[in-house]
PDB file of N, CA, C, O and CB in Angstrom:
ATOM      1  N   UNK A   1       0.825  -1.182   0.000  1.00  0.00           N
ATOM      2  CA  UNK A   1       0.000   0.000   0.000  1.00  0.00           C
ATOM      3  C   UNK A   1       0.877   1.257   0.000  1.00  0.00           C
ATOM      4  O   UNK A   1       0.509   2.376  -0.357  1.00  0.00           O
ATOM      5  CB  UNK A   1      -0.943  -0.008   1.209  1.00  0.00           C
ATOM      6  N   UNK A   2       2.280   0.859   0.523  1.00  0.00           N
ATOM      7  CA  UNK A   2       3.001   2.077   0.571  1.00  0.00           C
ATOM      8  C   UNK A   2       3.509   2.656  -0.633  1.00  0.00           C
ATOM      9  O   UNK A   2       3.595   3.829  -0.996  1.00  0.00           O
ATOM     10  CB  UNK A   2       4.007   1.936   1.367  1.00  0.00           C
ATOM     11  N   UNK A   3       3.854   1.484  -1.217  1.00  0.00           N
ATOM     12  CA  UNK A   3       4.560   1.608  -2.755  1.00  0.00           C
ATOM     13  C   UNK A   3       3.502   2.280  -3.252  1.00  0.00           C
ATOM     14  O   UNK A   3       3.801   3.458  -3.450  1.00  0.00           O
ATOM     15  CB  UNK A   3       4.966   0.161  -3.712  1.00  0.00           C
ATOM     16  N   UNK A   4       1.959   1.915  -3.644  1.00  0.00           N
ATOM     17  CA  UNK A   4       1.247   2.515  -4.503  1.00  0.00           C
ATOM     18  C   UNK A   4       0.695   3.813  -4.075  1.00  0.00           C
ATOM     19  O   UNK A   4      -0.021   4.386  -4.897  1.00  0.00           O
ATOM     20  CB  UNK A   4       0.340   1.699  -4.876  1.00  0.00           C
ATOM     21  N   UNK A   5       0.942   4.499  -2.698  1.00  0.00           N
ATOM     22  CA  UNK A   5       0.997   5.237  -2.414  1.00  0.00           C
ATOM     23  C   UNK A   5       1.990   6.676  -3.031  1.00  0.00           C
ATOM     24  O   UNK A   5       1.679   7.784  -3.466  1.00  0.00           O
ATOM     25  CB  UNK A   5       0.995   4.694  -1.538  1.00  0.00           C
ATOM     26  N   UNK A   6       3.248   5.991  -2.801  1.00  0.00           N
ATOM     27  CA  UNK A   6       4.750   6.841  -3.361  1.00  0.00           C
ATOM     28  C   UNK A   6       4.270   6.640  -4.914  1.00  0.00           C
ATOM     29  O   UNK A   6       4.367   7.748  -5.442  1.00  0.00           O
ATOM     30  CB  UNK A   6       6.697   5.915  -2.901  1.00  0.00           C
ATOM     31  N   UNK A   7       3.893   5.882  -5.662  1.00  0.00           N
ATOM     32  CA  UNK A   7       3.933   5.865  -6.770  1.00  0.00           C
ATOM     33  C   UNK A   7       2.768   6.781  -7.685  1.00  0.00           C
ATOM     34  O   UNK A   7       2.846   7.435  -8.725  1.00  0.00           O
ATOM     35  CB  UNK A   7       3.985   4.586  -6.915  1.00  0.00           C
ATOM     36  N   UNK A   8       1.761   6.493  -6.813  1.00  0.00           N
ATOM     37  CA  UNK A   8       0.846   7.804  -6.965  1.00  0.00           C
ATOM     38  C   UNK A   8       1.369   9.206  -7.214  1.00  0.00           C
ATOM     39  O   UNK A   8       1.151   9.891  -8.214  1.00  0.00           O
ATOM     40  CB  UNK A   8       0.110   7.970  -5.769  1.00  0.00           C
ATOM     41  N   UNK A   9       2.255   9.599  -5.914  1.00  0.00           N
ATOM     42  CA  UNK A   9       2.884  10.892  -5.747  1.00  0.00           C
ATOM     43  C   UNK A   9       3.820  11.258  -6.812  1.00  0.00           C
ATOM     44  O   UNK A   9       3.862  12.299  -7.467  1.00  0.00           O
ATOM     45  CB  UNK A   9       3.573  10.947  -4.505  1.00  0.00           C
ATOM     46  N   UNK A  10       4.720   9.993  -6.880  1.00  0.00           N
ATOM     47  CA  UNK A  10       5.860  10.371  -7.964  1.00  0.00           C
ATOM     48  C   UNK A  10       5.306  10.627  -9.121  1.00  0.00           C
ATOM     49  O   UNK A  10       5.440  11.735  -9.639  1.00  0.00           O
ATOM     50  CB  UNK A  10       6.901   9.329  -8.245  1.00  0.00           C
ATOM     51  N   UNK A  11       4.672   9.738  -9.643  1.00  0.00           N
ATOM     52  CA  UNK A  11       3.554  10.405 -11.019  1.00  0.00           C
ATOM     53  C   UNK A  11       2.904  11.379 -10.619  1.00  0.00           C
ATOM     54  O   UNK A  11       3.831  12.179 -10.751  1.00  0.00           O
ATOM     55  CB  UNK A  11       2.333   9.475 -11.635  1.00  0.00           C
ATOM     56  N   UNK A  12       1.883  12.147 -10.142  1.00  0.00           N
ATOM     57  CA  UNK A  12       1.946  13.263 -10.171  1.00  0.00           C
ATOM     58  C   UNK A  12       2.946  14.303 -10.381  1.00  0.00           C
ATOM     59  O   UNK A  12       2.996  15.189 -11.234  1.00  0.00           O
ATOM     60  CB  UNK A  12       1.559  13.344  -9.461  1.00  0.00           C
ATOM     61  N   UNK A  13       3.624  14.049  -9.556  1.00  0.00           N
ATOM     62  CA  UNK A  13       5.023  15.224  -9.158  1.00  0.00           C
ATOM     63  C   UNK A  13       5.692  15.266 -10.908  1.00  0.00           C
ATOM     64  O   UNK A  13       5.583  16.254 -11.635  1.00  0.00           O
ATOM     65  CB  UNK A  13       6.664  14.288  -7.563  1.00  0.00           C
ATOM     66  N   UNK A  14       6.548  13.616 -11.417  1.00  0.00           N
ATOM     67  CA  UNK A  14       7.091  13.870 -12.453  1.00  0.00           C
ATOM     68  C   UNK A  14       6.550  13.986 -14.104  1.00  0.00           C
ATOM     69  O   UNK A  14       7.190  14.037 -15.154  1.00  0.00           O
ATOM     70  CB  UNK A  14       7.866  13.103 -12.265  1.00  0.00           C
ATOM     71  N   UNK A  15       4.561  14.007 -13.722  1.00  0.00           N
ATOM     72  CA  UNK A  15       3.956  14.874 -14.972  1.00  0.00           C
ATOM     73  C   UNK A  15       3.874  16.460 -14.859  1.00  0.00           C
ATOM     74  O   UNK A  15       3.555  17.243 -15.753  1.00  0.00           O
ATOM     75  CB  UNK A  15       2.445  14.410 -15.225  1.00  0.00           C
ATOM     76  N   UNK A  16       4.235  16.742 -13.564  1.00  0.00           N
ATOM     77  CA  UNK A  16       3.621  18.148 -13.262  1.00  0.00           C
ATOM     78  C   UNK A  16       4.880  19.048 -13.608  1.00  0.00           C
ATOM     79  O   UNK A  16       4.625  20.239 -13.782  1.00  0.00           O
ATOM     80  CB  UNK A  16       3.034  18.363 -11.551  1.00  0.00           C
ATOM     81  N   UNK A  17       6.361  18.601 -13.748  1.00  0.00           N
ATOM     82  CA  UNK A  17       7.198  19.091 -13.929  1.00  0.00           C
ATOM     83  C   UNK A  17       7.677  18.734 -15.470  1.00  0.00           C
ATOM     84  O   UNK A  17       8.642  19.331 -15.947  1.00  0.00           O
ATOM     85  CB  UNK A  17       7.893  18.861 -12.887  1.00  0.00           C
ATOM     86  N   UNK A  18       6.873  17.613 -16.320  1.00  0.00           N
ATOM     87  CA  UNK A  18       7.175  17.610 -17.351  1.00  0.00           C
ATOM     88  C   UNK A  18       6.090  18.776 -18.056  1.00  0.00           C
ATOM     89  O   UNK A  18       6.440  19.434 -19.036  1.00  0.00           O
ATOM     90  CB  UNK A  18       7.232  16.203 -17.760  1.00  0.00           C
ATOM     91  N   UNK A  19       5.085  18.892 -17.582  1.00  0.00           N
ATOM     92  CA  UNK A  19       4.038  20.214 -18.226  1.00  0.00           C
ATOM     93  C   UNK A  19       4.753  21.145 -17.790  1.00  0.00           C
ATOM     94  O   UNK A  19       4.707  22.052 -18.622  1.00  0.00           O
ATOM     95  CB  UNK A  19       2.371  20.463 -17.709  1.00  0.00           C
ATOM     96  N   UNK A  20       5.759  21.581 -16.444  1.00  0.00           N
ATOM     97  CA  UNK A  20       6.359  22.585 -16.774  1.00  0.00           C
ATOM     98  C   UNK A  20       7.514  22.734 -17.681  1.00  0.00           C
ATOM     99  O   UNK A  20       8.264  23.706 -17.776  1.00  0.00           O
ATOM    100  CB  UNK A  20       6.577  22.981 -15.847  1.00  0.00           C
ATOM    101  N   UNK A  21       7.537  21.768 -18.245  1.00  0.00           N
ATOM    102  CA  UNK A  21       8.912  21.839 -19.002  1.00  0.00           C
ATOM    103  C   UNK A  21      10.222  21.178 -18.658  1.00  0.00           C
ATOM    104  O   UNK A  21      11.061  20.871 -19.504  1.00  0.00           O
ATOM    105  CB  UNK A  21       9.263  23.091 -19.035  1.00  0.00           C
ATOM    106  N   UNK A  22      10.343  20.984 -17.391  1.00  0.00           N
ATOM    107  CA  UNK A  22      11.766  20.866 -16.520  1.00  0.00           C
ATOM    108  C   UNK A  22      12.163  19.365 -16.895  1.00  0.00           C
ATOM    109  O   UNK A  22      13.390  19.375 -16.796  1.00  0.00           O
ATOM    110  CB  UNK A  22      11.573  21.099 -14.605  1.00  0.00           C
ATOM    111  N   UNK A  23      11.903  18.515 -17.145  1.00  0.00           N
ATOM    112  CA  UNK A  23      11.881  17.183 -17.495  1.00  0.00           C
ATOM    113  C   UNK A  23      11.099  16.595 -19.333  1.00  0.00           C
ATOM    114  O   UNK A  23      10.006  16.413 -19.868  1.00  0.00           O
ATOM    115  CB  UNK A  23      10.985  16.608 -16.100  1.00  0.00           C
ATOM    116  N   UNK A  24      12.279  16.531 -19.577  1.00  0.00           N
ATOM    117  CA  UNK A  24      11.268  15.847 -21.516  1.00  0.00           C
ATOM    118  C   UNK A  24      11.115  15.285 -21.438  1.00  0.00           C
ATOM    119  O   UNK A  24      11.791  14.469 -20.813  1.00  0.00           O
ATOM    120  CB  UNK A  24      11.443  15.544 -22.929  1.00  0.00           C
ATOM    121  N   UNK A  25       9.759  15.006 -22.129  1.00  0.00           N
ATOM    122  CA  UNK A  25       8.922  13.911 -22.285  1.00  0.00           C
ATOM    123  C   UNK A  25      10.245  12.589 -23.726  1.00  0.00           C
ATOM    124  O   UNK A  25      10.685  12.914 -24.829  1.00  0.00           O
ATOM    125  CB  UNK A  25       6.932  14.827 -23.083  1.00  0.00           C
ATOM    126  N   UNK A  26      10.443  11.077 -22.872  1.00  0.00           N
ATOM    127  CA  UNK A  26      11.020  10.577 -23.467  1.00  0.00           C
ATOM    128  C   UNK A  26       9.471   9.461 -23.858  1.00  0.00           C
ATOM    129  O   UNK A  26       8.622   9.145 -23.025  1.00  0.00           O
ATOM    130  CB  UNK A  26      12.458  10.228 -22.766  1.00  0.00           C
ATOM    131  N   UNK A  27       9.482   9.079 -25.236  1.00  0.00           N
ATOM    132  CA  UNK A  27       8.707   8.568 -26.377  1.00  0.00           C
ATOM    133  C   UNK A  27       9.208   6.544 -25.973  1.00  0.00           C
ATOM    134  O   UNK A  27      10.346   6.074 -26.014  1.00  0.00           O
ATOM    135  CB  UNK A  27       9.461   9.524 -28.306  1.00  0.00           C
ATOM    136  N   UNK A  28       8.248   5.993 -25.720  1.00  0.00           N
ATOM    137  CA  UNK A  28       8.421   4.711 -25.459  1.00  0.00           C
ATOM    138  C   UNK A  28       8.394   3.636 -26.552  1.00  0.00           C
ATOM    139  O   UNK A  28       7.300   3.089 -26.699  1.00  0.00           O
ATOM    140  CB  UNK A  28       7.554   4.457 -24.591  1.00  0.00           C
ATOM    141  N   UNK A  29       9.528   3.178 -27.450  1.00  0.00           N
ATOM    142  CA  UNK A  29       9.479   2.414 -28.133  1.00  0.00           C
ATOM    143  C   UNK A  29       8.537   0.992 -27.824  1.00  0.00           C
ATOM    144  O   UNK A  29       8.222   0.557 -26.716  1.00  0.00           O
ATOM    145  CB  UNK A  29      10.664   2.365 -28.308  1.00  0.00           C
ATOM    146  N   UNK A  30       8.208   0.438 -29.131  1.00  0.00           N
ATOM    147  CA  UNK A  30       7.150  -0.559 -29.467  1.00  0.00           C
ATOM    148  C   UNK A  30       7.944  -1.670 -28.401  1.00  0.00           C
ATOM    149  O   UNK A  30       7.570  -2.165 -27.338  1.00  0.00           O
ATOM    150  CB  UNK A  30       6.957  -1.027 -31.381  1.00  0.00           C
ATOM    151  N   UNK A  31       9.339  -1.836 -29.274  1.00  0.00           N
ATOM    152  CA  UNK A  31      10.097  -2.880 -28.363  1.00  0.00           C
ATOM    153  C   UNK A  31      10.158  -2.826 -26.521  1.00  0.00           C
ATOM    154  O   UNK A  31      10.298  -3.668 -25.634  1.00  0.00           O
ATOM    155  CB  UNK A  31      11.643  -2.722 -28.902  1.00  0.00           C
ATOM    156  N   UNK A  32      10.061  -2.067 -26.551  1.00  0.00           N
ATOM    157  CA  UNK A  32      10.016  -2.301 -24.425  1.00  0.00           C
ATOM    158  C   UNK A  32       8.965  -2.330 -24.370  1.00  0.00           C
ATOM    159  O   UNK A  32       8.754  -3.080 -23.417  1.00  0.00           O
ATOM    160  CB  UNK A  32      10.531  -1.116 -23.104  1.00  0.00           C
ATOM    161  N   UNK A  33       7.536  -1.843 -24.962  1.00  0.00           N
ATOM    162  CA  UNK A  33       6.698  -2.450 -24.095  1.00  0.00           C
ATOM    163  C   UNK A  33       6.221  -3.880 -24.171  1.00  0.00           C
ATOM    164  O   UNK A  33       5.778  -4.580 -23.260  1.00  0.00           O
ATOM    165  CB  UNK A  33       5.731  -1.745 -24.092  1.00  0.00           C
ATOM    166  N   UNK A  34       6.443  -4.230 -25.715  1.00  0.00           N
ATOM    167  CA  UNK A  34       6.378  -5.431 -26.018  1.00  0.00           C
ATOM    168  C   UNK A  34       7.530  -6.697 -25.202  1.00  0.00           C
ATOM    169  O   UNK A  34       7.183  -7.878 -25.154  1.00  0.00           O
ATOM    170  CB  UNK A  34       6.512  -5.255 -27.485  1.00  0.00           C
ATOM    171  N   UNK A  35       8.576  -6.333 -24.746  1.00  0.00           N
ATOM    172  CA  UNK A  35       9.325  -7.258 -23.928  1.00  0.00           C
ATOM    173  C   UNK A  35       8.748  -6.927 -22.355  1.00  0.00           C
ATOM    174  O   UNK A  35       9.111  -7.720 -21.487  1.00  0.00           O
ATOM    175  CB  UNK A  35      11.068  -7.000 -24.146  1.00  0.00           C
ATOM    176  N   UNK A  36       8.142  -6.149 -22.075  1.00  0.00           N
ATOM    177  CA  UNK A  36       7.609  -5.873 -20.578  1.00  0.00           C
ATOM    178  C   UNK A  36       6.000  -6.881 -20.612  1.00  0.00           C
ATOM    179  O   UNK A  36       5.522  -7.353 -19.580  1.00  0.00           O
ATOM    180  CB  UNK A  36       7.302  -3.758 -20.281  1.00  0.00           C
ATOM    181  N   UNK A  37       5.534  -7.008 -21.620  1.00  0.00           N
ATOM    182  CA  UNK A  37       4.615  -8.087 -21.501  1.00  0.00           C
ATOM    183  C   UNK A  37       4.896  -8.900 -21.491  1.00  0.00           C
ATOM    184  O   UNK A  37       4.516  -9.526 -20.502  1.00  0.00           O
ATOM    185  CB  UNK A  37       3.892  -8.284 -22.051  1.00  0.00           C
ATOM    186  N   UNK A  38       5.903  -9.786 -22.630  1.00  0.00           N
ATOM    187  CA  UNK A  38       6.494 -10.713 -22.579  1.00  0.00           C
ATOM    188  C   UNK A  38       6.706 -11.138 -20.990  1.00  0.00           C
ATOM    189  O   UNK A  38       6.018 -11.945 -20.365  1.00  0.00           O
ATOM    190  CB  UNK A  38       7.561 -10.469 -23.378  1.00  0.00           C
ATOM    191  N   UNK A  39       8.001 -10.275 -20.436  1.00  0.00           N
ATOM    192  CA  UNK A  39       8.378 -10.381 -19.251  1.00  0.00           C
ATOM    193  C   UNK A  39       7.602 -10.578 -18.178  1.00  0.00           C
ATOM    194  O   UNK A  39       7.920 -11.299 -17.232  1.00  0.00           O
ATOM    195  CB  UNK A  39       8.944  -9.563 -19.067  1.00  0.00           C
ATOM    196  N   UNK A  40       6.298  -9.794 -18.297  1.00  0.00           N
ATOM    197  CA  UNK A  40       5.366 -10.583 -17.216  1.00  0.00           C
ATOM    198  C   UNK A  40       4.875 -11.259 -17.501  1.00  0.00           C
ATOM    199  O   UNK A  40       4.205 -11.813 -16.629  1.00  0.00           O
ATOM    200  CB  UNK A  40       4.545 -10.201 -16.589  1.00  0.00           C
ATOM    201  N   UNK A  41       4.778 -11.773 -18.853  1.00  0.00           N
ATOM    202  CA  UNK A  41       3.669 -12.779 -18.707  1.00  0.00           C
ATOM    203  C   UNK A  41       4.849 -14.154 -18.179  1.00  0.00           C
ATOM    204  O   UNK A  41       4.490 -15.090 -17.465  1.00  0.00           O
ATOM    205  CB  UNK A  41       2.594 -13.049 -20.490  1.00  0.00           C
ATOM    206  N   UNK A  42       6.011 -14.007 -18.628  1.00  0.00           N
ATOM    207  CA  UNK A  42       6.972 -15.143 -18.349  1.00  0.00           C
ATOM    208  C   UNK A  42       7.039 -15.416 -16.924  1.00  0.00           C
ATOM    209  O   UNK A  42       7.155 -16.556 -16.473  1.00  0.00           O
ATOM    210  CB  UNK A  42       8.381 -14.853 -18.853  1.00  0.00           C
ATOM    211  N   UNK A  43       6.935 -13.950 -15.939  1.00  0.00           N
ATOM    212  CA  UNK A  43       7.150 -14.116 -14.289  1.00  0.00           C
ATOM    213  C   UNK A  43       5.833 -14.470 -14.097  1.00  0.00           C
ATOM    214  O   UNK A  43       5.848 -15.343 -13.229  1.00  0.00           O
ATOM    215  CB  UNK A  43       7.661 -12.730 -13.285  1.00  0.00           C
ATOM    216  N   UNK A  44       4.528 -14.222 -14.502  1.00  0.00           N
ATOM    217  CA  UNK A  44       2.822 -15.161 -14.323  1.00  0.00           C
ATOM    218  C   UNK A  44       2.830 -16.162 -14.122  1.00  0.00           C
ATOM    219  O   UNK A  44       2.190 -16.622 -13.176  1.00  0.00           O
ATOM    220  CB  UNK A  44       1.854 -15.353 -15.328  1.00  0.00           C
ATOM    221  N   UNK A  45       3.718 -17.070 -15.108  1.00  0.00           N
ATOM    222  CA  UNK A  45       3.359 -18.224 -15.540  1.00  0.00           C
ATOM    223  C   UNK A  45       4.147 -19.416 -14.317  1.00  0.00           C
ATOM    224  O   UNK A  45       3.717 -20.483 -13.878  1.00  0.00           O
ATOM    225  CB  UNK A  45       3.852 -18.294 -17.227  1.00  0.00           C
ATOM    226  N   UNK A  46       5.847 -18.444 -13.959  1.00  0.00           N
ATOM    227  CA  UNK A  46       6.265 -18.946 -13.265  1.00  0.00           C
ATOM    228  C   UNK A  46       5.930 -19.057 -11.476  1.00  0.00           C
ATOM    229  O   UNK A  46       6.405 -19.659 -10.513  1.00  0.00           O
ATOM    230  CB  UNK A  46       7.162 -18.599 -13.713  1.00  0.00           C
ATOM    231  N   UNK A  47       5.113 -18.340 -11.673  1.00  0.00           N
ATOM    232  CA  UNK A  47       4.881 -18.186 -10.407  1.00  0.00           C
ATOM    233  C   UNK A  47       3.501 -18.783 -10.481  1.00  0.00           C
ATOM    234  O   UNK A  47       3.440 -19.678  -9.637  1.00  0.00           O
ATOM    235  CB  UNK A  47       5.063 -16.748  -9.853  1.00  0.00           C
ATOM    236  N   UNK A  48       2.694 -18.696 -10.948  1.00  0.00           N
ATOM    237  CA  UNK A  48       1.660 -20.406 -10.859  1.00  0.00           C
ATOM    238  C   UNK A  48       1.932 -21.374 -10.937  1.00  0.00           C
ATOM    239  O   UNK A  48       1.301 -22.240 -10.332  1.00  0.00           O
ATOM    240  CB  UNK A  48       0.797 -20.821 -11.620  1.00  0.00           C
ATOM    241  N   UNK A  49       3.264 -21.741 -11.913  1.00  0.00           N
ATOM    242  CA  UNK A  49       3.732 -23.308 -11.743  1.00  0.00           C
ATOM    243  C   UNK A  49       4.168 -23.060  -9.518  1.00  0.00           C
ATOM    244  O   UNK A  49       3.590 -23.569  -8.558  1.00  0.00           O
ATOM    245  CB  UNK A  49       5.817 -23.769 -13.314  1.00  0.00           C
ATOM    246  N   UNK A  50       5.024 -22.371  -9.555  1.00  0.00           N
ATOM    247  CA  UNK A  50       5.097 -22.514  -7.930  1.00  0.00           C
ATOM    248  C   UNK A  50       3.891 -22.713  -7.219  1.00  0.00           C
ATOM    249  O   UNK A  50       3.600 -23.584  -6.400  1.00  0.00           O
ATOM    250  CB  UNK A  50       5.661 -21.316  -7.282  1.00  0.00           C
ATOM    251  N   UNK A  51       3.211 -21.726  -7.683  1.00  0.00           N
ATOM    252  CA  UNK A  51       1.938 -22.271  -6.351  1.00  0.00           C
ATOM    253  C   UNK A  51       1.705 -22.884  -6.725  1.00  0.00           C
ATOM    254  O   UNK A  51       2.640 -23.631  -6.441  1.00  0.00           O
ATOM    255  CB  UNK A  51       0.746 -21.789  -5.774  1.00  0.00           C
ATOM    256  N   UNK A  52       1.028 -23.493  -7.367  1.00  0.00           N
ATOM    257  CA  UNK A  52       0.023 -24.583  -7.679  1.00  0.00           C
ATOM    258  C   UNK A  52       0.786 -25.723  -7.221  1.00  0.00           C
ATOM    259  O   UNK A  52       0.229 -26.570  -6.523  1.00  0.00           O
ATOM    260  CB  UNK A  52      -0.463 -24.715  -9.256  1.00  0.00           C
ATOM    261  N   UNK A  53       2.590 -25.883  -7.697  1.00  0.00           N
ATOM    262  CA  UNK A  53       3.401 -27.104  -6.897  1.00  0.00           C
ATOM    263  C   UNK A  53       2.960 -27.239  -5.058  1.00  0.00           C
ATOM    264  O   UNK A  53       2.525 -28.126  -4.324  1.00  0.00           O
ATOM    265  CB  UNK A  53       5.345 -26.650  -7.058  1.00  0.00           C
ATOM    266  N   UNK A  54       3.339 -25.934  -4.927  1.00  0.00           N
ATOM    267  CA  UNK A  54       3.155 -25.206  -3.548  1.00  0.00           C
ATOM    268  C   UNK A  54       1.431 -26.016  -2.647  1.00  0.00           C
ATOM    269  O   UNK A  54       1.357 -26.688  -1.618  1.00  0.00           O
ATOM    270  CB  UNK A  54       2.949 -23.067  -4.071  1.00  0.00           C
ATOM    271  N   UNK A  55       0.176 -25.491  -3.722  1.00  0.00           N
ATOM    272  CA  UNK A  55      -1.063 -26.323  -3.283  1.00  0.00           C
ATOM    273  C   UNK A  55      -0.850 -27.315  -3.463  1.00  0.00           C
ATOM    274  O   UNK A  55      -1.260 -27.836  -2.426  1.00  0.00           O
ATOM    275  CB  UNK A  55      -2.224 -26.183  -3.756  1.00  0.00           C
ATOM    276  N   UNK A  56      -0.293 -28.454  -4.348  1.00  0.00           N
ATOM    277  CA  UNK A  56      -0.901 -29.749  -4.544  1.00  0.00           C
ATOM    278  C   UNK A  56       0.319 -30.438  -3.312  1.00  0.00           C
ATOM    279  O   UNK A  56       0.234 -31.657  -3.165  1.00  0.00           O
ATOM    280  CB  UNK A  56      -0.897 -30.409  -6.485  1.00  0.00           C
ATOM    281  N   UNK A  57       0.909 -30.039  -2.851  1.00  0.00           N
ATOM    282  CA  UNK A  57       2.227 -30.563  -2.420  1.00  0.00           C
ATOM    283  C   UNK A  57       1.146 -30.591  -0.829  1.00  0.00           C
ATOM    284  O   UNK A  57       0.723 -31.625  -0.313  1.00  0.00           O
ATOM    285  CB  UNK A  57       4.039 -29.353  -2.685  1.00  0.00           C
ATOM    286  N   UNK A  58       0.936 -29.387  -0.390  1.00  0.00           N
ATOM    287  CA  UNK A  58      -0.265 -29.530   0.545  1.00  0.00           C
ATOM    288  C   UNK A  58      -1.884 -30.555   0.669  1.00  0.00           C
ATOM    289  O   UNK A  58      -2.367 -31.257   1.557  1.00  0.00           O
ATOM    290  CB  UNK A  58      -0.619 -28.263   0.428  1.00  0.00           C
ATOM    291  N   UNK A  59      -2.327 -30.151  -0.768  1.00  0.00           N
ATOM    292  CA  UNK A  59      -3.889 -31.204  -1.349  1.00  0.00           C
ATOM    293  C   UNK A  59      -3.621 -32.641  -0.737  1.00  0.00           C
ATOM    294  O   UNK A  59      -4.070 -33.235   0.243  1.00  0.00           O
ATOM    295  CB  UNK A  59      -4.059 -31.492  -3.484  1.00  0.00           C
ATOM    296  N   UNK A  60      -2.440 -33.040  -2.004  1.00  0.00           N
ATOM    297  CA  UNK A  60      -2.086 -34.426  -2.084  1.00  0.00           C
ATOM    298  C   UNK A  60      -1.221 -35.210  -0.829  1.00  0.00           C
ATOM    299  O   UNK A  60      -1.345 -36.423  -0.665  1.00  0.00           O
ATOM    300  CB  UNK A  60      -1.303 -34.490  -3.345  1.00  0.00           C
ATOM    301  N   UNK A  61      -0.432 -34.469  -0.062  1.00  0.00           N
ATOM    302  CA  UNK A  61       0.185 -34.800   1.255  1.00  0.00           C
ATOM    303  C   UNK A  61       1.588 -35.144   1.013  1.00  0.00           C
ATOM    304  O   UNK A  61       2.246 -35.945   1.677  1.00  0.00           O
ATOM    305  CB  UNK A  61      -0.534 -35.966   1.988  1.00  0.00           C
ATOM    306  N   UNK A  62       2.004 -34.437  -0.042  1.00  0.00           N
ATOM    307  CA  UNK A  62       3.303 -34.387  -0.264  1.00  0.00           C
ATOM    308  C   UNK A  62       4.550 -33.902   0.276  1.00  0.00           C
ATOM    309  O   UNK A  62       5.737 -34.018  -0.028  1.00  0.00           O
ATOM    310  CB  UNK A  62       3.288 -34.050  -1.013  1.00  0.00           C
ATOM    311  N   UNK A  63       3.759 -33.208   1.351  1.00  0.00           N
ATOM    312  CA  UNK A  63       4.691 -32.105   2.135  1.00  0.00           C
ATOM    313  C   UNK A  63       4.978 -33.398   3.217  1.00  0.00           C
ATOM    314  O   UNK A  63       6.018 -33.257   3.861  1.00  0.00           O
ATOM    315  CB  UNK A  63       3.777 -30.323   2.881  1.00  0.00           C
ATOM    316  N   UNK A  64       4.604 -33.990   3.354  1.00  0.00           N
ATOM    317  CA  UNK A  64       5.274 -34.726   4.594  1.00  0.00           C
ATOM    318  C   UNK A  64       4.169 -34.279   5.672  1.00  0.00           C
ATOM    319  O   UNK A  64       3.193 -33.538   5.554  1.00  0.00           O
ATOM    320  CB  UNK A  64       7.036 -34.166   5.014  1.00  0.00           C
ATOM    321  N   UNK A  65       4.838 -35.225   7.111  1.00  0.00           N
ATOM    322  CA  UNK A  65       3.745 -35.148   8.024  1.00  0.00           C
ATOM    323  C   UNK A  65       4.338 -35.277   9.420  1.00  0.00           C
ATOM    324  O   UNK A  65       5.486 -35.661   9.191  1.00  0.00           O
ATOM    325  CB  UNK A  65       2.672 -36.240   7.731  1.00  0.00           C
ATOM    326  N   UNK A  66       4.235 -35.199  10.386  1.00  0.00           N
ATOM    327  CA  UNK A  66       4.961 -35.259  11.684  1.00  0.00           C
ATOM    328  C   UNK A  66       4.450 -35.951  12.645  1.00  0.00           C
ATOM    329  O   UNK A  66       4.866 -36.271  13.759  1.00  0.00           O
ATOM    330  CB  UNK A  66       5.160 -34.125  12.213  1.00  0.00           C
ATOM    331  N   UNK A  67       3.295 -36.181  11.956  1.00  0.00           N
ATOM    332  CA  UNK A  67       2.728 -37.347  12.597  1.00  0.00           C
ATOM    333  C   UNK A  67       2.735 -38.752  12.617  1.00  0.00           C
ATOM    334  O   UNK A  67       1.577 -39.115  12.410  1.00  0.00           O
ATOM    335  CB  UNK A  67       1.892 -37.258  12.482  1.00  0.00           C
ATOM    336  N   UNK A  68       3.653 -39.945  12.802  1.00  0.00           N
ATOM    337  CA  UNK A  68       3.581 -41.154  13.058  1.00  0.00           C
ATOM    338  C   UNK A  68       2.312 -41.692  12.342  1.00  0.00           C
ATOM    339  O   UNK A  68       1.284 -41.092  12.656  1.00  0.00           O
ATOM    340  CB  UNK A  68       3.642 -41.331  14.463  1.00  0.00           C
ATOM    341  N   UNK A  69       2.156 -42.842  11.319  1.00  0.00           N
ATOM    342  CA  UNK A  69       1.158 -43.383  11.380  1.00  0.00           C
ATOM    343  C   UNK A  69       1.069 -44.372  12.391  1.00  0.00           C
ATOM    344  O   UNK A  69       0.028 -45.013  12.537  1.00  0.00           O
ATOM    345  CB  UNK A  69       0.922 -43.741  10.322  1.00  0.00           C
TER     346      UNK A  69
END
């Protein structure tokens, strides 16, 4: 909550100084945003294979047990 807090602010703050001028506006090539999807969709995917290892390891009783049968 804190981050999206500061991040709120900083966007404000660093559009309000690019309308004044003090900061140029830099133009976002096709290629970064297209590897920033890529890139998350690659960290998505990996991180559901974890959980889901993560749930079934729990579901199925894979995690082990400390209890004696």
């Amino acid at each position: 909550m804190i981050v999206w807090v500061y991040q709120i602010y900083n966007a404000y703050s660093v559009a309000k100084k690019m309308n004044a001028g003090e900061i140029p506006f830099k133009e976002t090539s096709a290629v970064h945003i297209i590897l920033y999807f890529v890139l998350l969709a690659v960290v998505s995917i990996i991180f559901i294979i974890i959980m889901a290892a993560v749930i079934a390891a729990f579901v199925f009783g894979m995690a082990g047990s400390t209890v004696k049968p």
